[in-house]
C-alpha positions in Angstrom: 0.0 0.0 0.0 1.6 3.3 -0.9 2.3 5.6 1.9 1.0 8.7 0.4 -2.4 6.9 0.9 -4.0 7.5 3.9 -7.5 5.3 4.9 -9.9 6.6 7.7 -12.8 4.4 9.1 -15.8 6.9 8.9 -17.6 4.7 11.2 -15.4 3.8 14.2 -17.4 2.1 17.6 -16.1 5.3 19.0 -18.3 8.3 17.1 -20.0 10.6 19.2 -22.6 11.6 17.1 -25.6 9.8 16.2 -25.7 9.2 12.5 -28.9 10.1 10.7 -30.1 8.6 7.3 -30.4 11.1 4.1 -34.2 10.7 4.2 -33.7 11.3 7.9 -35.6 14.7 7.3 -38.1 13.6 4.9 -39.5 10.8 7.1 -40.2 13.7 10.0 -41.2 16.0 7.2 -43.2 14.6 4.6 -44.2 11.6 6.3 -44.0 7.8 5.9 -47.3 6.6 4.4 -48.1 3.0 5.8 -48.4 0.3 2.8 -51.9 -0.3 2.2 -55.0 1.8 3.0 -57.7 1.3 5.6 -60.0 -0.9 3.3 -56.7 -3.4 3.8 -55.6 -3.2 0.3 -52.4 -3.8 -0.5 -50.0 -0.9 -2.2 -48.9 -1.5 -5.4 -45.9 0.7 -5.0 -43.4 0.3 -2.0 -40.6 2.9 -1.0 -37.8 2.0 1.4 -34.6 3.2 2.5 -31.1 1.4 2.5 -29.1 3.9 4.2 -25.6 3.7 5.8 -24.3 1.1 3.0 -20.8 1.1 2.1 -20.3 3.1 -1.6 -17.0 3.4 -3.2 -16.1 4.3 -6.6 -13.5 2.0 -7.9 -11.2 3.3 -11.1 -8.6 2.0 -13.0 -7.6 -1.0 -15.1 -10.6 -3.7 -15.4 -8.5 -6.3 -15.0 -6.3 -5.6 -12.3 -9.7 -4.4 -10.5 -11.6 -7.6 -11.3 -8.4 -9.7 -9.5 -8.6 -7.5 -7.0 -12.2 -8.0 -6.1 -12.5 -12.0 -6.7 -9.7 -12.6 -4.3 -10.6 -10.2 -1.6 -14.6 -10.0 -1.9 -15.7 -13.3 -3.9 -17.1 -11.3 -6.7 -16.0 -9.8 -10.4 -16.6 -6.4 -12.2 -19.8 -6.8 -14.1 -19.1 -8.3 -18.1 -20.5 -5.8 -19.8 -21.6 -2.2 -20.0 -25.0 -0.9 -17.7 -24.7 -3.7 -15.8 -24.0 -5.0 -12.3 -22.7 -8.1 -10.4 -24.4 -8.9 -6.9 -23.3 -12.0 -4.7 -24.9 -14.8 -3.2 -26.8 -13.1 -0.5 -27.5 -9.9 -2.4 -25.7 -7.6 0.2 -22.4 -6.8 -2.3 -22.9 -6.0 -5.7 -20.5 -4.1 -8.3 -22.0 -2.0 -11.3 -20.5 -0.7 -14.9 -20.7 3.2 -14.4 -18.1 4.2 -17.5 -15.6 2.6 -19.5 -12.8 2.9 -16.4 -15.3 3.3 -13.2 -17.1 1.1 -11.0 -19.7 1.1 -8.3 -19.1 -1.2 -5.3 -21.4 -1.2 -2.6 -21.5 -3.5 0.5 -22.5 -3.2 3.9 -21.4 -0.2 6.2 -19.8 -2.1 8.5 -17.5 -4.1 5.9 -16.3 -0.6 4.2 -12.9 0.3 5.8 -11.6 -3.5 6.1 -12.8 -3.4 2.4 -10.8 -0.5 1.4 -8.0 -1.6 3.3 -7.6 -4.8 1.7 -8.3 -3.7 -2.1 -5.7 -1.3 -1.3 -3.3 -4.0 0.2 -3.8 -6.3 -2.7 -3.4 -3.8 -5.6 -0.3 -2.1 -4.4 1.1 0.0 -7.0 -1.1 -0.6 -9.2 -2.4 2.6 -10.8 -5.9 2.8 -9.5 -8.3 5.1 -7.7 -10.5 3.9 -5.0 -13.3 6.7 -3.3 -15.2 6.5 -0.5 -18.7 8.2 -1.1 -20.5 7.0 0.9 -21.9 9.7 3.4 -22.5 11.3 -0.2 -25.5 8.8 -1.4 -28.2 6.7 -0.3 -29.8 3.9 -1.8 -33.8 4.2 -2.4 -36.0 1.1 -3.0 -38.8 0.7 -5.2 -41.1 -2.2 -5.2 -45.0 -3.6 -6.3 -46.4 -4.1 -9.3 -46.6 -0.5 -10.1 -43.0 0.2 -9.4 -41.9 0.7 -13.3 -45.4 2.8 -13.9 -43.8 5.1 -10.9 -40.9 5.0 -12.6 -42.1 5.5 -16.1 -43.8 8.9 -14.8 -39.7 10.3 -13.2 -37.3 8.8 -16.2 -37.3 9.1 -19.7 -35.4 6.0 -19.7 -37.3 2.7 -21.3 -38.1 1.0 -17.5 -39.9 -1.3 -19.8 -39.2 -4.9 -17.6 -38.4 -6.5 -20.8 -36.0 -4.2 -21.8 -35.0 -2.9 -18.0 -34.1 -6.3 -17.8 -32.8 -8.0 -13.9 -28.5 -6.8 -13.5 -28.8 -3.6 -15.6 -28.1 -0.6 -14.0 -27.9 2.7 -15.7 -27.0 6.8 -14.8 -30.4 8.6 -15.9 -32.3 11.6 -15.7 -34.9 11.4 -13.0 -37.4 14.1 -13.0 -35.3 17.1 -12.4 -32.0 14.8 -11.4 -30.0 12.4 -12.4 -29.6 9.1 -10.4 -28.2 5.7 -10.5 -31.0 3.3 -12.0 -30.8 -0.3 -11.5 -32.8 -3.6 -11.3 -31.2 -5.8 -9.0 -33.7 -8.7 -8.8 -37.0 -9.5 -10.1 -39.0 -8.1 -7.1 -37.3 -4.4 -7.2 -35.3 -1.4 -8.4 -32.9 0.8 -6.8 -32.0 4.2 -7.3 -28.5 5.3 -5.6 -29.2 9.4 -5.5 -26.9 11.8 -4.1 -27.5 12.9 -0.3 -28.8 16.5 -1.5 -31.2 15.0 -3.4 -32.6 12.8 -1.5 -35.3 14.5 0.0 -36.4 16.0 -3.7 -36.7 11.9 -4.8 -38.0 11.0 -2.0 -40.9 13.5 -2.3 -41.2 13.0 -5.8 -41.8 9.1 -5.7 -44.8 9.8 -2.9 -46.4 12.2 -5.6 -45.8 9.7 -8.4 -47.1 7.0 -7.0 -49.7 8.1 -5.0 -52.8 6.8 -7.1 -51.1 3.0 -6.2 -51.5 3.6 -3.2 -47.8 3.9 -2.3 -46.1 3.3 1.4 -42.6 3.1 2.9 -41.6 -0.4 4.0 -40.1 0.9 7.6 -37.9 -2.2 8.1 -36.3 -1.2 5.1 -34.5 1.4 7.3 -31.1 0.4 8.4 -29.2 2.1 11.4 -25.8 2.4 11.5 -23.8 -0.5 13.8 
């Protein structure tokens, strides 16, 4: 590991200061619609929040980063552009963002130890590795109605048989841009920057508020 590179744990067992989520705010502001209405119907749209995950931004050569990765985390840089890799358990995934740059996200408490060992096992190799994670949050969307919700916010083809599961994309989104993916079957994500967060967040209840949409509370991780 080179010495001019210095590594800091953002989330050390000795902070002072309670973290709070970047939808934090909008929870206490605009609410958090249960799923469902009184009659007992189920929502056909679902919002939840995956905050505190570990986000870095990986750049360099692919295939010293793909060693890198399947020797220190299991898992490879994604095959092909707009796409993404998750593992096993669906907690660690690793998406195309440009030709040289990748998205790996895992969870909070795995970041630093993460870091440190990429950095360990790449050496001097000439790569770039960037914590960003107090700088984004990760937004669920879920239900049958999730791509209609989405169709109203992107002008990106959500289509599910072209939005097909492991492509992820960098779209406009209303009057943003954020990270689109489709991880699974069941849901998309959108990885929107922290100042944002509130603006999506608000937007999504408008959107989807003939489906009846809620936010899944459990969804809602706090920080170890």
């Amino acid at each position: 590991m080179s010495n001019s590179v210095h590594v800091y744990d953002a989330r050390t067992d000795h902070a002072t200061v309670t973290a709070e989520s970047p939808l934090a705010y909008s929870f206490q502001r605009s609410g958090m619609p249960a799923p469902g209405d009184a009659s007992g119907e189920e929502s056909r749209a679902v919002i939840g929040e995956r905050a505190f995950l570990g986000h870095l931004i990986l750049r360099g050569g692919a295939i010293v980063l793909d060693e890198a990765l399947r020797e220190v985390l299991g898992i490879g840089l994604p095959g092909r552009p707009n796409s993404l890799t998750v593992d096993a358990d669906g907690q660690r995934s690793v998406q195309w963002l440009s030709p040289d740059e990748w998205l790996l996200i895992v969870p909070g408490d795995e970041t630093f130890g993460l870091e440190t060992r990429l950095r360990a096992h790449l050496g001097g190799a000439h790569v770039a590795i960037v914590d960003v994670s107090a700088g984004q949050t990760l937004i669920e969307l879920s239900g049958e109605a999730a791509h209609e919700v989405l169709m109203k916010s992107t002008v990106y083809d959500v289509d599910p048989h072209t939005f097909t599961v492991g492509k992820g994309v960098t779209t406009l989104f209303a009057k943003t841009s954020v990270i689109l993916r489709r991880p699974d079957a069941s849901r998309w994500e959108l990885i929107v920057r922290r100042s944002f967060a509130d603006y999506v967040y608000r937007w999504l209840l408008d959107a989807g508020e003939e489906y009846g949409i809620g936010v899944a509370r459990e969804s809602r991780h706090e920080p170890q």
